[in-house]
N, CA, C and O atoms as a CHARMM CRD file, in Angstrom:
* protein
*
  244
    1    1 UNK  N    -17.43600   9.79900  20.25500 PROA 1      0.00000
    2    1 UNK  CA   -17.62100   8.37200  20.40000 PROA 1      0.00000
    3    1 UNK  C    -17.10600   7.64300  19.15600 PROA 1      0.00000
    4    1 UNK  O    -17.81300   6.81800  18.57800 PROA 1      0.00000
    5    2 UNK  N    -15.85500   7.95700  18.74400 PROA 2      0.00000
    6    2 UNK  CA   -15.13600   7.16400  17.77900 PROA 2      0.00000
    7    2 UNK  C    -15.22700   5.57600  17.84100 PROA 2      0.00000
    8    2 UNK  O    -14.91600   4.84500  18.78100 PROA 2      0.00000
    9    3 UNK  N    -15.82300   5.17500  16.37400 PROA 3      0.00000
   10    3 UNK  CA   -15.69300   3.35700  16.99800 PROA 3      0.00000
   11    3 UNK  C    -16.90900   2.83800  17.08300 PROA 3      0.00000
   12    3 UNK  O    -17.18300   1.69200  16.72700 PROA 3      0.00000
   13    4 UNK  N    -17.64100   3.58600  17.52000 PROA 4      0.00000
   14    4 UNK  CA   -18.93300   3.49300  18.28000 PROA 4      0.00000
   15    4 UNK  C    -20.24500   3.48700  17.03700 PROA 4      0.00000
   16    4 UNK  O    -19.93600   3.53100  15.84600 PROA 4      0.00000
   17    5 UNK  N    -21.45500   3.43700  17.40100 PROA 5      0.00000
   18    5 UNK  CA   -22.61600   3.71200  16.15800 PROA 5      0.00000
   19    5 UNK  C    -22.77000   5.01700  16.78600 PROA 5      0.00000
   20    5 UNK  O    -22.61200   5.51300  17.90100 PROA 5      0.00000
   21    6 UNK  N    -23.24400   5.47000  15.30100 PROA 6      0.00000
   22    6 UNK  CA   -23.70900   6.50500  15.62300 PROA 6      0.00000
   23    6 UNK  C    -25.01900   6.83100  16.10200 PROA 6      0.00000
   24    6 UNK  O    -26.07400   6.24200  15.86700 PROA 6      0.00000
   25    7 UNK  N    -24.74100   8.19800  17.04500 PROA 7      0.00000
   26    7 UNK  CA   -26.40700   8.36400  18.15600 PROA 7      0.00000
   27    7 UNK  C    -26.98300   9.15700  17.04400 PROA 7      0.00000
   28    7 UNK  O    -26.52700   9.74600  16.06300 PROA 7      0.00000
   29    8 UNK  N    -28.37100   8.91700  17.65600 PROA 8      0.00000
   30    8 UNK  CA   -29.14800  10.19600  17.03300 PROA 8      0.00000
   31    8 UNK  C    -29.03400  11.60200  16.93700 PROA 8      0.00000
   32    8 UNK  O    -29.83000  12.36000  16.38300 PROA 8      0.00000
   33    9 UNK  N    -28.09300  11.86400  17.45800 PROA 9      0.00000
   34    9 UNK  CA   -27.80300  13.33200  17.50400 PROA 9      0.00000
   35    9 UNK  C    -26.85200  13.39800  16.49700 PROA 9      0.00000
   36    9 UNK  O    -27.03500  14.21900  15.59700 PROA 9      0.00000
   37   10 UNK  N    -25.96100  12.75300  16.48100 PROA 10     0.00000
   38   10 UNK  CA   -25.23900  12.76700  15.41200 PROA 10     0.00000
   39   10 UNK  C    -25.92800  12.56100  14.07100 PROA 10     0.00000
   40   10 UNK  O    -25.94300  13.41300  13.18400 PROA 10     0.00000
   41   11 UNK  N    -26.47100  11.41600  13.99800 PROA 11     0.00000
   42   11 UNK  CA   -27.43500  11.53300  12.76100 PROA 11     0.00000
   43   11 UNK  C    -27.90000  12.96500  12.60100 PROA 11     0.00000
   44   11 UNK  O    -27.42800  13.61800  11.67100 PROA 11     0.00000
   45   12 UNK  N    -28.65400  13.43400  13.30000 PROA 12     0.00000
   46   12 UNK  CA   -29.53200  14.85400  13.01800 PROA 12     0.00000
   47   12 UNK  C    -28.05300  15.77600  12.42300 PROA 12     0.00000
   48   12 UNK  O    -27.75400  16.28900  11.34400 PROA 12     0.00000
   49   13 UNK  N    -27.70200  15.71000  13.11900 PROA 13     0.00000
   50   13 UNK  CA   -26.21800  17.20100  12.56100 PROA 13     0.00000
   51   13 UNK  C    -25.40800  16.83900  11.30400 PROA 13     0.00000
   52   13 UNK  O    -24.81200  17.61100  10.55300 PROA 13     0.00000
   53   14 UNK  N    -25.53700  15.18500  11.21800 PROA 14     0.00000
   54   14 UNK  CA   -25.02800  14.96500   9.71100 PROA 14     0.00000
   55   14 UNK  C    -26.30600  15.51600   8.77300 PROA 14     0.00000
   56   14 UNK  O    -26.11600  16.27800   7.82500 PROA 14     0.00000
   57   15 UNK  N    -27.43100  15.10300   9.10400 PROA 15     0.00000
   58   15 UNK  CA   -28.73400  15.84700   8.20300 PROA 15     0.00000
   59   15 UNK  C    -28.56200  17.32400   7.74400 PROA 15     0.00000
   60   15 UNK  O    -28.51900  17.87600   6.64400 PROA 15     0.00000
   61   16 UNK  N    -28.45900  17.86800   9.44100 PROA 16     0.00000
   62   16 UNK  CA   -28.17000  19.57900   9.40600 PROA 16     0.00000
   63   16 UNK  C    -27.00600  20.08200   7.95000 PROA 16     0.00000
   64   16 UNK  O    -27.19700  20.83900   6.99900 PROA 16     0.00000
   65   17 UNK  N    -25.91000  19.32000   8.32800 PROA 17     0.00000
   66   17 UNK  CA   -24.19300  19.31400   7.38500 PROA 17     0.00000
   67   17 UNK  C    -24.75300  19.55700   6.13500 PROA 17     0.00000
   68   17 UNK  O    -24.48100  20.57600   5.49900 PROA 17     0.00000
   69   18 UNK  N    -25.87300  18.29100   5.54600 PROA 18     0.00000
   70   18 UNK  CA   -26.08900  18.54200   4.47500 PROA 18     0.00000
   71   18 UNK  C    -27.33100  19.32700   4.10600 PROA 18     0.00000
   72   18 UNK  O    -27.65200  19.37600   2.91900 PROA 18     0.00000
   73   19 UNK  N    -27.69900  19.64200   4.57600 PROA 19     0.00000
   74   19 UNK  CA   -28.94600  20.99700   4.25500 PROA 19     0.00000
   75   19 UNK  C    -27.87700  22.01900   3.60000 PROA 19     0.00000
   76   19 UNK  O    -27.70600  22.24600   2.40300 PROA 19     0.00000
   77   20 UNK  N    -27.15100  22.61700   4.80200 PROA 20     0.00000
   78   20 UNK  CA   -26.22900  23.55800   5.27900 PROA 20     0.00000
   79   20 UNK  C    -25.15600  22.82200   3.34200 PROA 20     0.00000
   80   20 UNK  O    -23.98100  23.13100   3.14300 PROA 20     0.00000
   81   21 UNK  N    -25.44900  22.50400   2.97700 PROA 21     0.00000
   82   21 UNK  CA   -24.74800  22.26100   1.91500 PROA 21     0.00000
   83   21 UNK  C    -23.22800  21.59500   2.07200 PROA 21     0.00000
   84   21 UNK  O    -22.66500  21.49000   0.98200 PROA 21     0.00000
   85   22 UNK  N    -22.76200  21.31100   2.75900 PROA 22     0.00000
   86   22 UNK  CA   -21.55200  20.97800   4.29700 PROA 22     0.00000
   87   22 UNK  C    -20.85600  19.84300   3.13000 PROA 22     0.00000
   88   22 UNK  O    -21.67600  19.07800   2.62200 PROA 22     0.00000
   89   23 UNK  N    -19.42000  19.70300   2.69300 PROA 23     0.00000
   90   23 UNK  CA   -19.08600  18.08200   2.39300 PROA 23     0.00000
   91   23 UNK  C    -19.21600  17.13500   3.44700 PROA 23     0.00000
   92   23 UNK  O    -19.15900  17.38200   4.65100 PROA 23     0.00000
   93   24 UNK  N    -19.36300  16.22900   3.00000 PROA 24     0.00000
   94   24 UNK  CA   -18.85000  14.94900   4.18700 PROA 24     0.00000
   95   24 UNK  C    -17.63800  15.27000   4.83200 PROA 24     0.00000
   96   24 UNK  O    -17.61800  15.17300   6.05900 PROA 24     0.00000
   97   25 UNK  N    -16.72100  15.59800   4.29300 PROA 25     0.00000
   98   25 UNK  CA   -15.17200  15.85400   5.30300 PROA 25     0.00000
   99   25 UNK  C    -15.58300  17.04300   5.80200 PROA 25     0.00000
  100   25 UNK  O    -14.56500  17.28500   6.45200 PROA 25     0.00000
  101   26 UNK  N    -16.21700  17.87700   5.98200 PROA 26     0.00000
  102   26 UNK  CA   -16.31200  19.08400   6.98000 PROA 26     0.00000
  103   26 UNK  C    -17.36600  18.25800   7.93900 PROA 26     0.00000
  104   26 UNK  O    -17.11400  18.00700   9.11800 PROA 26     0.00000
  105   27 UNK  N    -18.62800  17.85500   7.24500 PROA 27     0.00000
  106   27 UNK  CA   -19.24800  17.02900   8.62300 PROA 27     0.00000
  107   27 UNK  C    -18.64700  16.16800   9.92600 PROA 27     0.00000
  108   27 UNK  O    -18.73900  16.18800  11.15400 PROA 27     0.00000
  109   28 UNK  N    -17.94900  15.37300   8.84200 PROA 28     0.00000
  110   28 UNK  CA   -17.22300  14.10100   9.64600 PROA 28     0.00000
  111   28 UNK  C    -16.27500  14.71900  10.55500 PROA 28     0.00000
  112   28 UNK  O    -16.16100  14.19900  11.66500 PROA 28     0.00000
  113   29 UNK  N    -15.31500  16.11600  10.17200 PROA 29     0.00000
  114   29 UNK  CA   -14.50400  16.96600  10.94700 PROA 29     0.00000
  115   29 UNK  C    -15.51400  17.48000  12.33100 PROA 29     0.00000
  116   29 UNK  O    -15.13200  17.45700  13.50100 PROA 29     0.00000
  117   30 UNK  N    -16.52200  17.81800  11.97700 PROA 30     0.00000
  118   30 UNK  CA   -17.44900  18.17300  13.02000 PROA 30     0.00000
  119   30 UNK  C    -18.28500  17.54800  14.28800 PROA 30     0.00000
  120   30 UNK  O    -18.99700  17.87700  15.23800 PROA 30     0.00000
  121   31 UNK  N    -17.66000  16.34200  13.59200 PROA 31     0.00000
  122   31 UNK  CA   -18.46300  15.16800  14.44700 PROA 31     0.00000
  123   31 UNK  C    -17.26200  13.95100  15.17500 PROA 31     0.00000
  124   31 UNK  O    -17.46800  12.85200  15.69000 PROA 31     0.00000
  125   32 UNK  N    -15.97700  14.72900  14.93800 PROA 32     0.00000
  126   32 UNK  CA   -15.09000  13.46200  14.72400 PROA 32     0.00000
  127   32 UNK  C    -14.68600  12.50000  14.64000 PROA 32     0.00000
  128   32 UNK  O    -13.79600  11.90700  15.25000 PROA 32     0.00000
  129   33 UNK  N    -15.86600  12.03700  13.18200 PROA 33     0.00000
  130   33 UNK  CA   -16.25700  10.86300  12.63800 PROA 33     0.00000
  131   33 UNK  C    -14.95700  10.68500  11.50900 PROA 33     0.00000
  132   33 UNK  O    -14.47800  11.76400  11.15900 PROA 33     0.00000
  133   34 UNK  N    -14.36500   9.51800  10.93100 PROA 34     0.00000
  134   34 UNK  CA   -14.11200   9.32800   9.73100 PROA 34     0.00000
  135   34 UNK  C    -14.86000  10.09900   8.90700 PROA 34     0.00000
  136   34 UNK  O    -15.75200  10.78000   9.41200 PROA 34     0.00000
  137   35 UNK  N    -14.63200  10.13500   7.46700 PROA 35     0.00000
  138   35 UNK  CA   -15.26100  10.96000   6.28400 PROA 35     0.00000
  139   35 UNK  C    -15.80500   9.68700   6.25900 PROA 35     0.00000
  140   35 UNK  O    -16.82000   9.67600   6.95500 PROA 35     0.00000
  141   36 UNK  N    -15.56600   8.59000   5.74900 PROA 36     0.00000
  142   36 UNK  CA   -15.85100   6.99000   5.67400 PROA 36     0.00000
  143   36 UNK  C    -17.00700   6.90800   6.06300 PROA 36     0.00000
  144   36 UNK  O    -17.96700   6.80000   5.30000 PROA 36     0.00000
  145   37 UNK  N    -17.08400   6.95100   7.42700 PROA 37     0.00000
  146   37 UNK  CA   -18.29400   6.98700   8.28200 PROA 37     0.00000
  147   37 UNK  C    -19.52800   7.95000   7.91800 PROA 37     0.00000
  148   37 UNK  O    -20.65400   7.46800   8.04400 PROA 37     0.00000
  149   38 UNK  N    -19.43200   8.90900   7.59800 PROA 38     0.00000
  150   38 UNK  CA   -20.63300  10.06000   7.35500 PROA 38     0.00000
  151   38 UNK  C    -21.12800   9.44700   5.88300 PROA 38     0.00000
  152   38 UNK  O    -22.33500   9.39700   5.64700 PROA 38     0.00000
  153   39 UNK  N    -20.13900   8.97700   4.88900 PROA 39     0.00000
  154   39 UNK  CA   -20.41900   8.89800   3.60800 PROA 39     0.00000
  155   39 UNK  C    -21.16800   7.54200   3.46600 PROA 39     0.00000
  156   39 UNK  O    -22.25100   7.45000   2.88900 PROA 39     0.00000
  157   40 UNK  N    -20.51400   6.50100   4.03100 PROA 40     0.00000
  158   40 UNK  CA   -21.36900   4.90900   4.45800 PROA 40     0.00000
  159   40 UNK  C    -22.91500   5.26100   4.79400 PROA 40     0.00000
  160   40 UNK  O    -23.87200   4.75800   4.20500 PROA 40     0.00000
  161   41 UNK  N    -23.02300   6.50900   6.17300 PROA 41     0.00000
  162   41 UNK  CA   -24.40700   6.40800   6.80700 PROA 41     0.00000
  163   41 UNK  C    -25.12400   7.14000   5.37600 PROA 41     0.00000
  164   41 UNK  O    -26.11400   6.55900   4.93100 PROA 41     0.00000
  165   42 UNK  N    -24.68400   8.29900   4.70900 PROA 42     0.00000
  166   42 UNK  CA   -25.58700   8.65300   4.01100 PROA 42     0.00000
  167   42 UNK  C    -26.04700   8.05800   2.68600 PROA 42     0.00000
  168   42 UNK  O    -26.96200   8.66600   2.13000 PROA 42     0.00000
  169   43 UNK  N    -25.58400   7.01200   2.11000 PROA 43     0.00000
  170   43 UNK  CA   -25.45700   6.10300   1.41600 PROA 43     0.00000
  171   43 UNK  C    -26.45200   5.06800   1.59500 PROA 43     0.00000
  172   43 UNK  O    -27.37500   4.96900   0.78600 PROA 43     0.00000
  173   44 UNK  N    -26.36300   4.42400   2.41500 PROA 44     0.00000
  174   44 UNK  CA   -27.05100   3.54000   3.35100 PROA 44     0.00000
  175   44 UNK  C    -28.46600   4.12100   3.62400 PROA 44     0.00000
  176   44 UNK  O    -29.41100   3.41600   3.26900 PROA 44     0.00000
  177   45 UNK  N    -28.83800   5.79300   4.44400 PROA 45     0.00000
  178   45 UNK  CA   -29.85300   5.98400   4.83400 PROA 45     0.00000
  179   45 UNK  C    -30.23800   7.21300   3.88600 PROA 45     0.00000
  180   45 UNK  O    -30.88800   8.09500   4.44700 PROA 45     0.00000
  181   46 UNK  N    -29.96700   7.38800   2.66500 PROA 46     0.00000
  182   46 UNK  CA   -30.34100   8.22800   1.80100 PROA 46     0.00000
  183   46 UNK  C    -31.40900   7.51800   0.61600 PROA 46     0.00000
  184   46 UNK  O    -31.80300   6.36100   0.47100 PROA 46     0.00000
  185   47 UNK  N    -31.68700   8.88600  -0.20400 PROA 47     0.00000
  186   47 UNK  CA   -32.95900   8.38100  -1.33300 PROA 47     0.00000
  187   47 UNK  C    -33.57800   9.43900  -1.77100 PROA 47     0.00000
  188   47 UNK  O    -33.21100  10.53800  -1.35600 PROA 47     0.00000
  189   48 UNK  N    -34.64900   9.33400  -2.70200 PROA 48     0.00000
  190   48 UNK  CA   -34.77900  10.07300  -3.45200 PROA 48     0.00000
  191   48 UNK  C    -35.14100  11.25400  -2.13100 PROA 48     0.00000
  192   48 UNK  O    -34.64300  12.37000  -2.27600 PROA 48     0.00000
  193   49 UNK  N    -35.79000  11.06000  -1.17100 PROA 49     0.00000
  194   49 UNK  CA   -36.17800  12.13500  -0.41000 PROA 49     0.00000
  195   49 UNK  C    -34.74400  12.70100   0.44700 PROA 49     0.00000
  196   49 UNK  O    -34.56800  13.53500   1.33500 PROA 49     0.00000
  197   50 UNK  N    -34.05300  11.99000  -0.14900 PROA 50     0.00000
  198   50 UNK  CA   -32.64200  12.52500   1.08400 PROA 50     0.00000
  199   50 UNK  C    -32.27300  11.83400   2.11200 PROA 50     0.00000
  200   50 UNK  O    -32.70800  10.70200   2.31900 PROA 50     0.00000
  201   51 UNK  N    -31.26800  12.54400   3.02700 PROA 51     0.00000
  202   51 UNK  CA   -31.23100  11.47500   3.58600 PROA 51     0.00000
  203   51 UNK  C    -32.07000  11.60400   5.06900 PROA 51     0.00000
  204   51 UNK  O    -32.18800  12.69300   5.63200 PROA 51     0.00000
  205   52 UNK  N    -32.71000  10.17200   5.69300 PROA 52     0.00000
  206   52 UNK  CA   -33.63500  10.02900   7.09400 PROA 52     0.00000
  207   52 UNK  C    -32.97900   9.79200   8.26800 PROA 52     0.00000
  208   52 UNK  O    -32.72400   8.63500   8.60200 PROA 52     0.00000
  209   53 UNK  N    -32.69800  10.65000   8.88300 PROA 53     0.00000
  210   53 UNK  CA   -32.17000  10.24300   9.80100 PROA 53     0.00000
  211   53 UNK  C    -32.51300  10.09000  10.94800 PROA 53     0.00000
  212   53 UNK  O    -31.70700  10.06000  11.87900 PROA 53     0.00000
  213   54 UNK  N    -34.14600   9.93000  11.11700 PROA 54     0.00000
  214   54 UNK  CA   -34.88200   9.67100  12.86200 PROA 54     0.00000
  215   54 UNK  C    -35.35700   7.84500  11.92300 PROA 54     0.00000
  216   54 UNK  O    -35.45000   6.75400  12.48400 PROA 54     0.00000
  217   55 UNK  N    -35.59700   8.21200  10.14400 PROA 55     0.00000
  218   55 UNK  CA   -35.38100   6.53400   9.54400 PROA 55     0.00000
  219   55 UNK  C    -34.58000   5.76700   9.80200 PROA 55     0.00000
  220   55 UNK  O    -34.85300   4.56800   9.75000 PROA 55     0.00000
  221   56 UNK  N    -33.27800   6.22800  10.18100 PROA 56     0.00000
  222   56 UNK  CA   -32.04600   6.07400   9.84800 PROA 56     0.00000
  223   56 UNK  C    -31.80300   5.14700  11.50800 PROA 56     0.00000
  224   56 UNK  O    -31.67700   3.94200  11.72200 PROA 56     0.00000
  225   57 UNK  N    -31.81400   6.15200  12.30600 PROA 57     0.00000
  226   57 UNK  CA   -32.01900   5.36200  13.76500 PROA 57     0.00000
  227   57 UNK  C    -33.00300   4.39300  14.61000 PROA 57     0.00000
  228   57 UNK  O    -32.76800   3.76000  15.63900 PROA 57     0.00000
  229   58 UNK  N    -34.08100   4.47900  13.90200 PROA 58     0.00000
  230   58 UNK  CA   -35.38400   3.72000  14.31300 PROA 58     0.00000
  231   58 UNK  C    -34.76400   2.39000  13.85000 PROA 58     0.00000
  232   58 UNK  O    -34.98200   1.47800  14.64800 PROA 58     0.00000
  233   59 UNK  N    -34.03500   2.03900  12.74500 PROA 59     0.00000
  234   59 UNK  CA   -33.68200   0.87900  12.41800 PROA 59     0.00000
  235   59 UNK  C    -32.41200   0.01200  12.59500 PROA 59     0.00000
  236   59 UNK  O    -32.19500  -1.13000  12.18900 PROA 59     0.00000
  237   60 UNK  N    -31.59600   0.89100  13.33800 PROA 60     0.00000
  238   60 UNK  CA   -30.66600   0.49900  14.56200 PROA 60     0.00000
  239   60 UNK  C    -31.42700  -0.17000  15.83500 PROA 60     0.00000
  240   60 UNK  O    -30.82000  -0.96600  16.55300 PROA 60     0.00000
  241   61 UNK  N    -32.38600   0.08200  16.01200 PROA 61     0.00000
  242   61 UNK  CA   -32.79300   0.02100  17.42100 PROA 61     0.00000
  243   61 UNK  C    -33.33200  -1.66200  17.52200 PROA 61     0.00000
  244   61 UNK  O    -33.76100  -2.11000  18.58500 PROA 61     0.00000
C-alpha cells in the first residue's frame, strides 16, 4: 500500500525490524515502504521506551 498510511500491521513488523536489530532500509525493503517512511514513523512514534506502535496507531484513528 505505497502512498497510503501505514496499517497496523505494518507498524507491528516495523517494531518486529527493530527488535530483530533490522536497519530502516532492510525494514522499509520488507514492507515496500520508502526508507523515508519507516524512519519519519519511528521518529515521530519513538522514545525513551522505543518505539509504540499499537501508540503509534491509536493516534491515527
Amino acid at each position: 500500500m505505497p502512498g497510503g498510511r501505514l496499517t497496523q500491521q505494518e507498524r507491528r513488523r516495523i517494531a518486529a525490524g527493530l527488535a530483530e536489530g533490522l536497519p530502516y532500509a532492510e525494514i522499509a525493503r520488507r514492507l515496500g515502504r520508502p526508507t523515508s517512511t519507516v524512519s519519519r514513523e519511528v521518529g515521530r512514534n519513538g522514545g525513551p521506551g522505543g518505539y509504540r506502535p499499537q501508540q503509534a496507531h491509536q493516534e491515527t484513528l
